[in-house]
Structures are given as C-alpha cells and as structure tokens.
DRENBA-503917 format. One record per residue (C-alpha): residue in three letters; x, y, z. Coordinates in pm, whole numbers, padded with zeros to 5 digits, always signed. Each point is the difference from the previous one (the first is absolute). Layout:
ALAXYZ;...
***
This chain:
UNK+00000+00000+00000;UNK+00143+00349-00106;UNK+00052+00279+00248;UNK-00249+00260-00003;UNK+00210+00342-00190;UNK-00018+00318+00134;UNK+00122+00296-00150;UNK+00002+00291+00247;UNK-00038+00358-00243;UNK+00180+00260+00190;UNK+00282-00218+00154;UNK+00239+00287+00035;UNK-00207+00190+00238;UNK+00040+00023+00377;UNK-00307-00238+00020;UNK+00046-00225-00298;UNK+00374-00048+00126;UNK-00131-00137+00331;UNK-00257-00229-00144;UNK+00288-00177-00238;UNK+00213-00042+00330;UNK-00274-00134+00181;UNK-00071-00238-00272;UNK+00319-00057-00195;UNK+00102-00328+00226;UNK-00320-00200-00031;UNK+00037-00320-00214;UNK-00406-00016-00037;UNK-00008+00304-00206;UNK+00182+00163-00297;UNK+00058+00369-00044;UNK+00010+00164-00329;UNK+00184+00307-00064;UNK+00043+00241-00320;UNK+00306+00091-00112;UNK+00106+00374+00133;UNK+00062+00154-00357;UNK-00346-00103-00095;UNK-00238+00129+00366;UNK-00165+00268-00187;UNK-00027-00191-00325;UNK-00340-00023-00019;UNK-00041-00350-00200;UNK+00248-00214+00172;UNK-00212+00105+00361;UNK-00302-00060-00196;UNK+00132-00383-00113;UNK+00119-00064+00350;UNK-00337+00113+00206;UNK-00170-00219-00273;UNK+00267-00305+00022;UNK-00017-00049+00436;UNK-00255-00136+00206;UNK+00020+00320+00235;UNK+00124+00340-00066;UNK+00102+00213+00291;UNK-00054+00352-00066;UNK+00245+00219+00219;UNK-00048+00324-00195;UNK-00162+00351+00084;UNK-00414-00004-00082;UNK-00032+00148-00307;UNK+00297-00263-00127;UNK-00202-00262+00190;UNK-00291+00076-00243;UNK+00165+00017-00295;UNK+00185-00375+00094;UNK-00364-00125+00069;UNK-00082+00089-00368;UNK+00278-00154-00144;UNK-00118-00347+00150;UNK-00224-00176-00218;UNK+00065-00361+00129;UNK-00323-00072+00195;UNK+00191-00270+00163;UNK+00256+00226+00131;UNK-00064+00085+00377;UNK+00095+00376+00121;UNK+00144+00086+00328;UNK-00005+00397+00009;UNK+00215+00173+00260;UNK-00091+00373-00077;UNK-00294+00138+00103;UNK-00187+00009-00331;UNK-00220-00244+00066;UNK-00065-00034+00370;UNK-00357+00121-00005;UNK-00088-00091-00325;UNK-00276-00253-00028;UNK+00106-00337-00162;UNK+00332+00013+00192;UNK+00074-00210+00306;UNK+00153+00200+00300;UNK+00296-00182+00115;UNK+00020+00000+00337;UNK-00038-00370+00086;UNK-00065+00064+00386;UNK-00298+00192-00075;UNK-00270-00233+00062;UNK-00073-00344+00013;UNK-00025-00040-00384;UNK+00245+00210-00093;UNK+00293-00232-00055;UNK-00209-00200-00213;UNK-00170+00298-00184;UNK+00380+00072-00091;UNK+00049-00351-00111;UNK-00275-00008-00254;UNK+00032+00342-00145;UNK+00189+00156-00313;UNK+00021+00332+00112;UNK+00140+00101+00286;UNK+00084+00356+00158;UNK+00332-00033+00248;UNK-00149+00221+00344;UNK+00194+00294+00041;UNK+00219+00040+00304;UNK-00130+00222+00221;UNK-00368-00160-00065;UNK+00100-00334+00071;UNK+00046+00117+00326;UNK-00264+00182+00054;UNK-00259-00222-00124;UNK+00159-00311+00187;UNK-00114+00220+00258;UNK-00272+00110-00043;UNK-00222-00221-00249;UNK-00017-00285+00310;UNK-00163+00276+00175;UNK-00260+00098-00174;UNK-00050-00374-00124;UNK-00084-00049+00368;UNK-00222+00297+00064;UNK+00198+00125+00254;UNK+00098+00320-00227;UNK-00233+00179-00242;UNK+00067+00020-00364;UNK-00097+00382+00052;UNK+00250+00055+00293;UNK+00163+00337-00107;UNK+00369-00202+00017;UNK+00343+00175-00020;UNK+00310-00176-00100;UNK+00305+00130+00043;UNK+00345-00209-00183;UNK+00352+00037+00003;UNK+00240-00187-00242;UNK+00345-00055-00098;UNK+00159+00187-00314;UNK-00016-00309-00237;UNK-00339+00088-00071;UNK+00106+00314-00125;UNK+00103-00127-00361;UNK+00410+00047-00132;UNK+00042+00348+00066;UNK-00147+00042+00371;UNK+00288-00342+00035;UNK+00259+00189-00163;UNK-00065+00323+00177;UNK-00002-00216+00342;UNK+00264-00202-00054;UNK+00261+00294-00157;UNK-00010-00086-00344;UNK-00068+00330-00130;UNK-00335+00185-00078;UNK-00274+00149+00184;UNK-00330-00084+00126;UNK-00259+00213+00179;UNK-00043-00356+00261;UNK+00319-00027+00078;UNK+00051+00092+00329;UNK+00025-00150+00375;UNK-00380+00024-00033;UNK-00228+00075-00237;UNK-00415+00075+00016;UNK-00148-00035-00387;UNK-00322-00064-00152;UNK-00116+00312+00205;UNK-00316+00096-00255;UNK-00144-00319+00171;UNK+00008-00234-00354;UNK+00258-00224+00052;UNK-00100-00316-00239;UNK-00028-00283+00278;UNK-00311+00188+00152;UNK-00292-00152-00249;UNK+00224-00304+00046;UNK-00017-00010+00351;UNK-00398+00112-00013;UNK-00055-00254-00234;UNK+00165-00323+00165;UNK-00014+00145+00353;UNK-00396-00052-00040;UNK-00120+00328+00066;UNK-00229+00268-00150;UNK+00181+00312+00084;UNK+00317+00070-00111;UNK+00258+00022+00232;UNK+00278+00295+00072;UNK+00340-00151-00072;UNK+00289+00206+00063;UNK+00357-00126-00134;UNK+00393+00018+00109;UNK+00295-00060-00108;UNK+00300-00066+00247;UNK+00401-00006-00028;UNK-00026-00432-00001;UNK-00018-00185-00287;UNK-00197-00278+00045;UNK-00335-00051+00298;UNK-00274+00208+00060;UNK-00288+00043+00263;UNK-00362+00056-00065;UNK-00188+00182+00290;UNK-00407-00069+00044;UNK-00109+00224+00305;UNK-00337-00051+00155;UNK-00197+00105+00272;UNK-00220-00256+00159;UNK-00262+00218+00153;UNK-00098+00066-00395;UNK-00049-00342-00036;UNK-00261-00133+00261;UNK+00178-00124+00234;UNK+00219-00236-00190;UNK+00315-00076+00204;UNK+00382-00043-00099;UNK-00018-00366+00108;UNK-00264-00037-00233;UNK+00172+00143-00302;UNK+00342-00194+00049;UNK-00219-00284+00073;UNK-00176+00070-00368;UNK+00335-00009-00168;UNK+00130-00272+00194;UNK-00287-00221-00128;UNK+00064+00130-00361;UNK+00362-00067-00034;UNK-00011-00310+00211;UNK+00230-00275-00191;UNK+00141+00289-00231;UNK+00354-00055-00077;UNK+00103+00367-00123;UNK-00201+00220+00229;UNK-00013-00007+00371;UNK-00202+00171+00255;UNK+00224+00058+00309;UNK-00088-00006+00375;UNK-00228+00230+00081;UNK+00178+00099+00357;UNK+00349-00028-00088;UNK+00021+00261-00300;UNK+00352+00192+00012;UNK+00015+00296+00049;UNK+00209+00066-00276;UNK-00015-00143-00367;UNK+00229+00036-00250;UNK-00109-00016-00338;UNK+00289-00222-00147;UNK-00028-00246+00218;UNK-00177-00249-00278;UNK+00239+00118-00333;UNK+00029-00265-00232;UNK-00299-00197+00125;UNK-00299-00053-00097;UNK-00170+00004+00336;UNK-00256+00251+00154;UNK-00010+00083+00383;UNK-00354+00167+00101;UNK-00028+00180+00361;UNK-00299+00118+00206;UNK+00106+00277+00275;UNK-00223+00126+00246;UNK-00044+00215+00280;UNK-00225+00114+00308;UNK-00146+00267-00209;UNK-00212-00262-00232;UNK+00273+00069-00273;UNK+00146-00240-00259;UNK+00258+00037-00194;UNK+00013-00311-00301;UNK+00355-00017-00136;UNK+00080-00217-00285;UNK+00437-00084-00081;UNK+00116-00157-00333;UNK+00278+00055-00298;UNK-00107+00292-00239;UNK+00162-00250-00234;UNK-00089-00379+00141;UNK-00356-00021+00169;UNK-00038+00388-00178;UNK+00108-00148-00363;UNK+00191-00242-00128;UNK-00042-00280+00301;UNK-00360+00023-00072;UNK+00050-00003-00399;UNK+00192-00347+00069;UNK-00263-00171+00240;UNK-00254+00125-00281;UNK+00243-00178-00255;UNK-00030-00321+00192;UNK-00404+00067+00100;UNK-00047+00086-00437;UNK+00201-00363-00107;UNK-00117-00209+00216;UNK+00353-00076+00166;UNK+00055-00116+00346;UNK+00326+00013+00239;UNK+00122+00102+00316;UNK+00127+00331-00157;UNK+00085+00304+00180;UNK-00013+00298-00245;UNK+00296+00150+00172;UNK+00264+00167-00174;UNK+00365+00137+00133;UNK+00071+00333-00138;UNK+00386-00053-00126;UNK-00221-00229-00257;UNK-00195+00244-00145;UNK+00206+00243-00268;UNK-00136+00328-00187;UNK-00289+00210+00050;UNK-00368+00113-00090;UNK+00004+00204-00323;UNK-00089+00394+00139;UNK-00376+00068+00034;UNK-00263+00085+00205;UNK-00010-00080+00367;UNK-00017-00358+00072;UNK-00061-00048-00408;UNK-00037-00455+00099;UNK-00152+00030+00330;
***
C-alpha cells in the first residue's frame, strides 16, 4: 500500500517550515515539495496540488484562495492554515478538541480551516462553557492575548532578532489591532458558540515563541455559577485529551511564563479566582505548535486516517528560514 503524498504549498514560511519538521521523519507518510526556482510558477503548483492526496496551504488568505482555485482534483483533500476559510461554510474547523465529534468531523472532511492561534485558546476555553450553560452565548466577553514575535511574519523576526529592518511591533511590548478588528474575533464568535461578538485585544512581546490568552469573568453576572463549577466544566471536556490539559484549580502559579510549552504542541488552560466572585480563565500554548503548525500536523494525521503515538513537537535548531513578509500573523 502506497503512502498517502502530501505536498505542503508555502513550505518556506515560518509555519509551513514547522509543519515539514514536524512531519519530515514519519515513515507512514510522504512529503512532496516543489522545486525553489519554480514556487511562484503557477503550473508546476497547479500539477502538484492536483498530483497529492492533501495539499497544505501555508500561504497569506488571498494566496490561500487563489491555491484553492487551482485544485481541481475532487479527490484531493485541503488542509488550510490561513484564515481564509475559517468561517466559511463547507469548511471543517480544525480544532479536534472542540467537541465530541470533532476529531471525527476532521477525519471525514475535505476542507479544513487550521484554528488560528490566539482562538484556539480562547475557544478551548470558552466553547465548553457555553456548551454547558454555565456561560451565555451573549456574555459581553473580553479577551485579552499576548504572543511571541514569530507570529509577526519575516520582518517583525528580523527586526527582533537584529537582522536589519524595521517594524512598527517590534518592541519589548507591543498593543496592535487597537480599531478592535483583529481577524480571530468572528473566529472566536463563531467556534466559541456565542451570539455576540467578543472584544479581543492583541500583543506582541520580546519572546519568540508562547503566548497567553486571558478570559476574565465576573460570576455575579452569571447567576451564581461558581469557579469550581467552570474548571469542573472543562475538566469534564478535556478529560482523556492528550494535547490540552486543564490544571489544578488551587495550585495555579502565580506566575506563568509564556514559553514554557515552545516547540510543543500542548495547551495548558487555568481558572483563577478570588474572594471578590472574580475569574480570571487563562489559556498557554506555542503561537507556532498548539497556535499553528502542531495543530496543522494532528489535522494531517486526523485528514489521512493515520494513527501513532506521535508528538507534533519540533526543536527549533531544526527548523531553517522564515515566513515570506506580510501581514500580521499572515498563517495563523
């Protein structure tokens, strides 16, 4: 039996580099690539998005689109790591932890949208939540994230890292998407389950890799619903989940530092209280791993029906070049 081909379009991005090194080891799967001279050569990407059994698309969304069109193989499955698609009807949203189904509804379907980082934590937050009618879907929620530079595209990396160039992020810290339109927020209405849309306020930090995603909530707005009650929500949710863990609710630390799960693709979620009926949700996870590319390969393995004890983990020193300059997080 032949190995299922993948050819990943984009491969010389941040994200598509970090997929191939996640993937480039496994004997159950062949990877495809295009030769350099010929990436914007419009007929040898269309003959090798036609040719594999899944194409990755790692590219900004209006690129996305355009790669979509050039695949006329109905038999050809599309994993889509940009935001184009992620709440377009006909396309699965791949976040496999979402509900009960969701790991199969990935399996079966030829479309699917990669989350975006700073959703995926949000909505593994939240979406148990409202699933258990312990939080409205018209709670007036704000979300507040901060993320490492990588997310930033080439030239926030080369501004951070001294390569030359500058970049209006770069920075020890960095508030953005300040008109209140960052693109994750009818992402994270859509798949978080709620009606309203939520106010989602972005950051960029001096790290390169991690973020945290902040939910806060006050309980007397929500009828008497308890912070036991929530962890215990999640807890049930993510019960037997490999890649995302709900941590003891009376042992949080006081500090987290949002590296502390680079090149992984795990997920950490917190729920801090306090006297004063406050909670504060907190979600940890790689911008990159969990936030990208970790998720793009469980999807892989979810999309072809493959099976293993794989990690999705990746050591930087493995991963070589960077995300062609675009728009802020252009493939997540």
């Amino acid at each position: 039996m032949s190995k299922p081909t993948i050819f990943i379009d984009g491969e010389a991005g941040t994200t598509g580099l970090q997929i191939r090194a996640r993937l480039r080891h496994r004997r159950d799967l062949a990877l495809v690539s295009i030769d350099p001279a010929r990436r914007k050569d419009e007929a040898a990407r269309r003959d090798l998005l036609n040719s594999v059994d899944l194409a990755v698309l790692c590219l900004p969304d209006d690129a996305a689109r355009e790669a979509l069109r050039l695949i006329d193989n109905p038999q050809v499955r599309v994993l889509d790591a940009s935001s184009a698609h992620r709440v377009q009807d006909g396309w699965t949203y791949g976040f496999p932890e979402l509900t009960r189904n969701q790991a199969q509804a990935i399996g079966e379907a030829r479309f699917v949208s990669n989350p975006g980082c700073y959703a995926t934590g949000m909505i593994a937050l939240v979406r148990p939540l409202v699933d258990a009618g312990l939080l409205p879907a018209d709670y007036p929620l704000s979300v507040q994230g901060a993320s490492g530079y990588s997310g930033g595209g080439r030239s926030l990396v080369d501004a951070m890292e001294g390569r030359g160039g500058e970049h209006p992020l770069a920075g020890p810290y960095r508030a953005y998407a300040l008109e209140l339109a960052h693109k994750h927020a009818p992402e994270m209405q859509r798949h978080g389950g709620l009606s309203l849309r939520p106010l989602f306020t972005p950051a960029v930090g001096a790290w390169r890799q991690g973020m945290l995603i902040q939910v806060p909530l006050h309980l007397r707005t929500l009828g008497g619903v308890t912070a036991s009650e929530l962890h215990g929500a999640l807890q049930q949710h993510y019960a037997g989940q490999r890649f995302v863990q709900v941590m003891p609710l009376e042992s949080n630390p006081a500090v987290l530092d949002p590296e502390a799960l680079a090149d992984t693709n795990q997920m950490e979620l917190f729920v801090y209280h306090n006297e004063h009926h406050q909670v504060l949700l907190m979600a940890r996870l790689d911008n990159l791993g969990k936030g990208a590319s970790g998720a793009a390969a469980q999807n892989v393995d979810l999309m072809l029906g493959l099976t293993g004890d794989h990690s999705y983990t990746v050591h930087q020193d493995t991963v070589q070049g960077s995300m062609p300059a675009a728009s802020l997080e252009p493939s997540s």
